[in-house]
N, C-alpha and C positions, 0 to 999 in steps of 0.2 A: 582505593580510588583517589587518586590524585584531587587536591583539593582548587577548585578556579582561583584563578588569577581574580585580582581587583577590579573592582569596573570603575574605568576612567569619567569624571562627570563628563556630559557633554558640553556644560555650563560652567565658569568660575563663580558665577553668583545669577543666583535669581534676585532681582530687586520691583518691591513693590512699586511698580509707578504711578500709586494714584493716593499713596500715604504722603502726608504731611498740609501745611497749611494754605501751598499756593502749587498743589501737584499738578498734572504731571509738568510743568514748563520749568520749575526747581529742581527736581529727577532730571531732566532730560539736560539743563543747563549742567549742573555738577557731571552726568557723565561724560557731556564733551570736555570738560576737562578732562578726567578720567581716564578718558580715551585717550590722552596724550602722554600720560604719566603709564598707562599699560595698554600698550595697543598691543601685546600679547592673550589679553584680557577675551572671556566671551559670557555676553552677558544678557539673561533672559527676563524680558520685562514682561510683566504683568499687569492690563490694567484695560481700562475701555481701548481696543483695537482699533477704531475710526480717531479719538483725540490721541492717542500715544502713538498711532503710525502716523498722523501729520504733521506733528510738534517733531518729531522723530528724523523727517524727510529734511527738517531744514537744519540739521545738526550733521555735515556730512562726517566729522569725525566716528561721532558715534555710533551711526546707522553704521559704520563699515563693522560696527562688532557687537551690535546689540541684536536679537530678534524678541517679536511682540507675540506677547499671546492671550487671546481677548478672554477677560476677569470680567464678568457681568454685574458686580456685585462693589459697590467699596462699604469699609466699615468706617462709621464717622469718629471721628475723636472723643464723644462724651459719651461713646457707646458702652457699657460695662461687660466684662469679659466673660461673664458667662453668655450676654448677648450675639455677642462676637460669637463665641464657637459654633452657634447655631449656624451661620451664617458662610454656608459651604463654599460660594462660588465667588467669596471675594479678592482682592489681587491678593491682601496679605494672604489666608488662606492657602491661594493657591501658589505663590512663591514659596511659602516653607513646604508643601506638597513636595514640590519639584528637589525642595532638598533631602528631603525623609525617602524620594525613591528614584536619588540615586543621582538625579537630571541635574543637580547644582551641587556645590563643594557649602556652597552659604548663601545666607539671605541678609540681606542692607531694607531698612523701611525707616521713615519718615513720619509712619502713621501711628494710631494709639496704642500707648505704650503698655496697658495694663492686657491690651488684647491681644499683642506680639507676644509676650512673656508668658500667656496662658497660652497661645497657639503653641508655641515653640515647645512650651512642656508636656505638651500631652501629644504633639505628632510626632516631633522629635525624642524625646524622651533621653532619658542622664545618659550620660556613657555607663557600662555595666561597673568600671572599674570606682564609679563615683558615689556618696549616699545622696547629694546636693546638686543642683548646678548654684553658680555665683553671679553678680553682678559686679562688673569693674568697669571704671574707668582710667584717662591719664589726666595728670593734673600738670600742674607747673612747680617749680620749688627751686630753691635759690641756686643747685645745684643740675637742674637741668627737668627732663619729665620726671613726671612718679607714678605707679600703680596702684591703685589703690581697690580693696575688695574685702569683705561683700559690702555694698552700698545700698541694699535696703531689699534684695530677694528673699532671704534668709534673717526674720527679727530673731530669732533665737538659733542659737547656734551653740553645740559640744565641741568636744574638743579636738574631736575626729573631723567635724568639718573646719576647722583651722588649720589643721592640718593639709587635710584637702585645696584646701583654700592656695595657701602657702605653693605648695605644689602647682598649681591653675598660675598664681601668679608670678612663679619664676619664668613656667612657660613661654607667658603670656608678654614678658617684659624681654625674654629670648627673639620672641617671635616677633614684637612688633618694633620695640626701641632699639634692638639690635644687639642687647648686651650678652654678654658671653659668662659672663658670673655676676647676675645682679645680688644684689643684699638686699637681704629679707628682715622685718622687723615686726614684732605684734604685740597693735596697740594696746596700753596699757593705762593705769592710773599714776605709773610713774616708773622708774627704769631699774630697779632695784629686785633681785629673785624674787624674794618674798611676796611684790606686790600682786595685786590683782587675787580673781578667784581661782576654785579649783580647775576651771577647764583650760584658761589660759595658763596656769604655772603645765597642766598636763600635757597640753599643747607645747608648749618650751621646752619641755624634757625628752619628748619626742622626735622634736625639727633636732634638736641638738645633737641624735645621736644618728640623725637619717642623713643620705647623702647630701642634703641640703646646709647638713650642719656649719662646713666651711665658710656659706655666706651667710649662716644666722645670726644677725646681731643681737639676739636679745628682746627684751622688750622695747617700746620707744614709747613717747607723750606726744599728744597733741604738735606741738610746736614745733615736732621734728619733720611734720608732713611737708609741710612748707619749705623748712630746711633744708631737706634734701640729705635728711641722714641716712636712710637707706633706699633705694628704688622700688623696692615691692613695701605696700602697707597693707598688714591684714589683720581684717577686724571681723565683729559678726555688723549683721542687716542691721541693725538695732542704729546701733552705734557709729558704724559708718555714715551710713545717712543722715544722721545728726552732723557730723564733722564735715559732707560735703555741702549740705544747705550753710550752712557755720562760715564756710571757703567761700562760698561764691554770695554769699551777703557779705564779708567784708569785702571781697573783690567792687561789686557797684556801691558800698559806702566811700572807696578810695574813689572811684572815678566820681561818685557825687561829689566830694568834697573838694577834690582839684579844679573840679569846675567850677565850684562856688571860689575856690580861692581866686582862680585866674580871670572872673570875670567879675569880681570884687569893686575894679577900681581902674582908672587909667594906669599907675604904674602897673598895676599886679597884669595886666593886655600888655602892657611890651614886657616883661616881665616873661609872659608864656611865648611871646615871638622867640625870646633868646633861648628859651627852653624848649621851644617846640621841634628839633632833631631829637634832642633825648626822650622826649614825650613821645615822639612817633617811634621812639625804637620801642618803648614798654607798652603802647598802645600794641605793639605785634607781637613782643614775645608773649603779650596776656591777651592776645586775640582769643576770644572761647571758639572761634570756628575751626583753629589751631585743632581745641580740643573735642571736636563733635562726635559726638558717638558712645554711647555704653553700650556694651557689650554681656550678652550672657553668655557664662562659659563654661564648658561642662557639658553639654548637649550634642547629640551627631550631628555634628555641623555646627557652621561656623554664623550664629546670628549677632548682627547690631543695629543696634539701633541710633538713628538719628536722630537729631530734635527737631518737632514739627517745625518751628519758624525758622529754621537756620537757611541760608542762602544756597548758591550755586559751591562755592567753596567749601563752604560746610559741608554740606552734603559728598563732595569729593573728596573729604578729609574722610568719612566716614568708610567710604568706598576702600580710600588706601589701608584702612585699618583693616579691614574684612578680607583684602586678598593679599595683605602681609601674613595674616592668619592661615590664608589656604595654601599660598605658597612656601610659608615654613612649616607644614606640616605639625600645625598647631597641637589640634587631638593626640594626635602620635605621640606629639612630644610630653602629654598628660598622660598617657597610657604608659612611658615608657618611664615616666617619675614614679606612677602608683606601684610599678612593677619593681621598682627599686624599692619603696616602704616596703611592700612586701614581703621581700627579703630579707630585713631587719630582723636582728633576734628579738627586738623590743616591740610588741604588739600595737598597732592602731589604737591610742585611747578612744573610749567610747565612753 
């Protein structure tokens, strides 16, 4: 018997619209952007039917390609994620629902992050080809974006999911930053064979003879994230998340401090008038709404997450990441990396 065709979603994304800190008129502002950036896009909102289809009526971009479908339920941000699962009939809930059977390609939310990441895992569940899913983001670095994974899904980690890892983020840096051969690096105590323990040298000897090996640079340190030595960074949970809390507390100690300088003193105010073209260019390239969105990845389907307080833009940065993911055939391109280790004469370390 002939095996079925695919079934096409009816959805590019389910998105929760009642997750985040000022829902749904934040939702519904970022997807009129949204809308403008993919009006190919069809997009399935979830969340109270009476406030999301009025907020909804006065955005006509996005009503031409969003439909509502009434969530009885939201889950609050300090709710704890076993609480959350109880809680059947809430928008997140039932936007990842909609991707687990079929109706959406992915899911975009705004709302509690411990509860999306437990939903996601237990409706959705790993791809078969996976042991992990990861958590990633993009960051900034002197050379342009960067990838970086796992950032705190995974505190312990083998060497087989670094692997994995590696894999997820070449994908992942394919699919969204555009790159056509990114370079891969994994992080270390320092750059040299020897260093590090046994899971990362086994993990190195692995990338190096898989078809990733081309762009494996090796190990890297700390100071290369930023750099921009390689595009993809892969670490375990542990460790990552250490490095991006590290990142984004120097980022508001530079902006604290420019402002203590620039408002210092009469010269240091004309001082930042003459500066202030270059200041507006580095205030944009280090916009964080630039970089909204973490992503878990690994899972059927394509979830991320956004940051509860972020704006209208934010929230449509988020979006573009999630249907860059659908539309370059994200998954596919994970399955079709693992299917290459696979084939390796040299086994998956575990």
């Amino acid at each position: 018997m002939a095996s079925k065709p695919p079934v096409t979603p009816a959805f590019s994304l389910a998105i929760d619209a009642m997750g985040g800190d000022a829902a749904p008129e934040v939702v519904l502002d970022g997807l009129e952007l949204a809308a403008e950036r993919h009006p190919e896009g069809r997009f399935l909102l979830l969340g109270d039917e009476a406030r999301v289809g009025a907020a909804l009526a006065r955005r006509k971009r996005a009503a031409r390609i969003c439909s509502v479908r009434h969530a009885p339920d939201t889950i609050p941000g300090d709710m704890k994620p076993t609480a959350a699962l109880r809680i059947r009939g809430s928008s997140m809930r039932l936007a990842i629902d909609a991707v687990a059977a079929g109706e959406a390609a992915g899911v975009v939310s705004a709302g509690n992050t411990g509860a999306l990441m437990a939903l996601a895992k237990i409706v959705l569940k790993t791809l078969p080809e996976l042991d992990r899913p990861a958590l990633a983001a993009i960051g900034p670095s002197a050379r342009g974006d960067v990838v970086m994974l796992d950032l705190g899904a995974n505190v312990q980690c083998d060497a087989r999911n670094l692997v994995e890892f590696a894999v997820m983020g070449d994908a992942f840096a394919r699919a969204v930053l555009g790159l056509t051969t990114p370079s891969i690096g994994l992080l270390n105590v320092g750059s040299e064979e020897l260093k590090g323990d046994d899971r990362v040298r086994a993990a190195a000897e692995t990338l190096r003879d898989s078809h990733l090996g081309a762009n494996f640079r090796g190990f890297i340190e700390g100071h290369d994230i930023t750099a921009g030595t390689v595009d993809v960074v892969v670490t375990d949970g542990f460790t990552g998340n250490v490095a991006l809390k590290t990142g984004e507390g120097a980022l508001k100690l530079m902006r604290d401090l420019l402002r203590q300088v620039f408002t210092s003193s009469v010269p240091a105010r004309l001082g930042y008038l003459l500066a202030r073209p270059a200041l507006d260019r580095l205030r944009e390239w280090m916009d964080p709404r630039r970089y909204n969105g973490a992503i878990l990845i690994g899972l059927r389907g394509v979830v991320v997450k956004s940051h509860g307080g972020t704006d209208a833009l934010g929230f449509a940065h988020a979006v573009d990441v999630a249907m860059d993911m659908v539309t370059h055939g994200f998954n596919e391109s994970i399955r079709d990396g693992m299917a290459k280790l696979a084939t390796q004469s040299r086994a998956l370390p575990v």
